[in-house]
C-alpha positions in Angstrom: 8.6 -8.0 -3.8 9.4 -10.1 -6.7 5.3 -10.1 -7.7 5.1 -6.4 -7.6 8.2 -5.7 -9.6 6.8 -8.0 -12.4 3.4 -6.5 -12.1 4.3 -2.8 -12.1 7.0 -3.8 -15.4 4.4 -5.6 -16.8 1.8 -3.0 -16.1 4.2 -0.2 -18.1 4.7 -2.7 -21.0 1.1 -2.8 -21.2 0.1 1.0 -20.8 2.8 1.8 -23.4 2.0 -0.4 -26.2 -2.0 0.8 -25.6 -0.9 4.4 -26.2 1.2 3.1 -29.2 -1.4 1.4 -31.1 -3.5 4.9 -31.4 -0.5 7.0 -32.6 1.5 6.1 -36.1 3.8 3.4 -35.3 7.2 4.9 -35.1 10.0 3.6 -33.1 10.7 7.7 -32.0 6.7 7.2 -31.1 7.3 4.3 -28.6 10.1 5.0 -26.9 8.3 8.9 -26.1 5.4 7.1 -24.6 7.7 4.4 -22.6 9.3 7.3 -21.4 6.6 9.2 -20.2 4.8 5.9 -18.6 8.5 5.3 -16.9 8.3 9.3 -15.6 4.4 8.2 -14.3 5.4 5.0 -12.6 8.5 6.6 -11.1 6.9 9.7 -9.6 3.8 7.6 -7.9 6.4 5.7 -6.2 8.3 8.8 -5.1 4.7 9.7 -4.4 4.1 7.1 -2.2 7.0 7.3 -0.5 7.0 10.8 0.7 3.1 10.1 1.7 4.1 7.1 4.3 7.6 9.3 5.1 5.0 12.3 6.2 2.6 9.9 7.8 4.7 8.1 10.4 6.6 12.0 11.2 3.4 13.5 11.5 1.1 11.7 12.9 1.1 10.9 16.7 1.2 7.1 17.6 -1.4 7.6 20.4 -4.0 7.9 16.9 -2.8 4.1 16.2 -3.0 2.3 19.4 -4.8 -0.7 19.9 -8.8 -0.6 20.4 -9.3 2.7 18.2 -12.8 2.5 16.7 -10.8 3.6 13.3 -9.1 0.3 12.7 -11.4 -1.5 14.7 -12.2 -4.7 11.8 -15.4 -6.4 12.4 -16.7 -9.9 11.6 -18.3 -8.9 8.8 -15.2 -7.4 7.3 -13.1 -9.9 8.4 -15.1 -13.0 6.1 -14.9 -10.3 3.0 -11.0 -11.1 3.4 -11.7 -14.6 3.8 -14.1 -14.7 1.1 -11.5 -13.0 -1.7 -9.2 -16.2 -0.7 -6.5 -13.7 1.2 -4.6 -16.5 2.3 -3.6 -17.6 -0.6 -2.1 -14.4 -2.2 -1.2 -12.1 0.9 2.5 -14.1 1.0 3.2 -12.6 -2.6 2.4 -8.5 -1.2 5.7 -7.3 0.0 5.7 -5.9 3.8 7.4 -3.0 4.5 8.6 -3.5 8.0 12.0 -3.2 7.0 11.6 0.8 6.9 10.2 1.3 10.3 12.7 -1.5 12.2 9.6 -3.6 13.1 9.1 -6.4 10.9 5.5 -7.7 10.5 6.8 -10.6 7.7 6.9 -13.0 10.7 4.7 -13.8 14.0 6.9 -13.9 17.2 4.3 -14.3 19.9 1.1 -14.6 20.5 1.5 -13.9 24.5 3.3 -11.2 25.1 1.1 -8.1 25.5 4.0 -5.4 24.3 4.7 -6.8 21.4 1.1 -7.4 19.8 0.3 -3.8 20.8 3.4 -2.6 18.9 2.6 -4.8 15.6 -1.3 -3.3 15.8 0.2 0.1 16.3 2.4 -0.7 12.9 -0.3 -2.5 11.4 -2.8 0.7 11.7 -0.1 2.8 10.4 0.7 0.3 7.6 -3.1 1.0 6.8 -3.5 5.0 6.8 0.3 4.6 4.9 -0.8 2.7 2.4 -4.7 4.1 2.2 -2.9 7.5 1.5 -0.8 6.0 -1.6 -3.7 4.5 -2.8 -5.7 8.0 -2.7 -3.4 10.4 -3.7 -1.5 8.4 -6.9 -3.7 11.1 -9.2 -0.9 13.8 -8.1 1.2 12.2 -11.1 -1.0 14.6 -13.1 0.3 17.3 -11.9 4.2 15.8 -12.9 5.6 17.5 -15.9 5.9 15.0 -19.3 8.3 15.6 -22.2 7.4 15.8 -25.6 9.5 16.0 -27.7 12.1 18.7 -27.2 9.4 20.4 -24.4 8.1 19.6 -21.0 4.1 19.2 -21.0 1.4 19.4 -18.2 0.1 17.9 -17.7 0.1 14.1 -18.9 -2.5 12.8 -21.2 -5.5 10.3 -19.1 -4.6 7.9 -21.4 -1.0 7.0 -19.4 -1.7 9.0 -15.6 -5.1 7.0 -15.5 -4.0 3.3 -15.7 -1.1 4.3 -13.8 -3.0 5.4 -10.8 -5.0 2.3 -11.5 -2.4 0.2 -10.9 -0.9 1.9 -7.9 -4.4 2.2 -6.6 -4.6 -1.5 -6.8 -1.4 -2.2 -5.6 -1.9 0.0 -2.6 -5.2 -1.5 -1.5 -4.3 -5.0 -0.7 -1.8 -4.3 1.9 -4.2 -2.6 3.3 -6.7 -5.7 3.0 -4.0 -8.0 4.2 -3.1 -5.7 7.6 -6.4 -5.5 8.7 -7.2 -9.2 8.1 -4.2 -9.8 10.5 -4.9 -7.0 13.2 -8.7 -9.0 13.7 -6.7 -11.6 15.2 -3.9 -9.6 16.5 -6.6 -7.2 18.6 -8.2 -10.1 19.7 -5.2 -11.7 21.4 -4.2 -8.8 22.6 -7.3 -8.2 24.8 -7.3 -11.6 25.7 -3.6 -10.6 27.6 -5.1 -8.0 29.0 -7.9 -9.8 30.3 -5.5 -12.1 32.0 -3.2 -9.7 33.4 -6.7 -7.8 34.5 -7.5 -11.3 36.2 -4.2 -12.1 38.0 -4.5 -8.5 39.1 -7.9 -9.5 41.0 -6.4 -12.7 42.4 
């Protein structure tokens, strides 16, 4: 959580002082455009959150069970993760699980058949969740801006365009890490199956 808090500050620090340098370099000046980039950053959260909010009370689970062809990740996919070092950064992305009461920081088991198929269901909704955010961060430009004494729409490209940027960024790696873990996940999952199909036979 830490890394994205930095990043998105950062990221704000950044936007602002590039819209500063093309405007007469007034205090009044920079503190209007923080503002504005501080209005941005806080409604594509809000964004974002009322996205995921609408997408698990919306949608049914039985879209995100285990073996749908939607979230199925193939080999190919699966060494593009590998290939962009995921290991070594996916700790730093902040999971989420903490919202839904099903924690996906931590693996409990790799044998019991219930609760992989509940952390692939989570996992596929972690993915359209976070696709969404990712995808529809350019409704900032329809938030209204304040210059000034008046409220303007909408915002200039200059600030909503790196903004979505960033959340466009920041929303796409969950989404690489969760299906770089459901490969694995759906893979011991129909290996219990299989087992459970073969006791069955016995």
């Amino acid at each position: 959580m830490v890394f994205y808090l930095v990043t998105i500050f950062i990221s704000m620090v950044i936007i602002a002082v590039a819209n500063a340098l093309v405007v007469p370099f007034e205090i009044s000046n920079f503190l209007w455009i923080f503002l504005n980039v501080t209005i941005g950053t806080v409604g594509v959260i809000a964004i974002d959150g009322l996205g995921a909010f609408l997408v698990r009370r919306a949608l049914p689970e039985k879209w995100f069970l285990p073996q749908k062809k939607l979230f199925t990740v193939s080999k190919k996919e699966h060494n593009f993760y590998k290939a962009i070092k995921i290991k070594a950064w996916k700790d730093k992305v902040p999971e989420l699980g903490m919202f839904t009461a099903f924690s996906k920081s931590e693996f409990k088991s790799s044998s019991d058949k219930n609760y992989l198929k509940r952390f692939i269901i989570e996992s596929n909704y972690g993915v359209i969740c976070h696709l969404q955010n990712a995808i529809l961060g350019f409704l900032i430009l329809f938030i209204p801006y304040i210059n000034g004494t008046n409220v303007v729409f909408p915002c200039y490209a200059s600030i909503w365009v790196p903004i979505f940027a960033v959340n466009f960024i920041l929303s796409m790696l969950p989404v690489f890490i969760l299906r770089y873990t459901s490969y694995t996940l759906l893979r011991l999952y129909e290996k219990q199956l299989k087992k459970e199909a073969q006791l069955q036979d016995m």
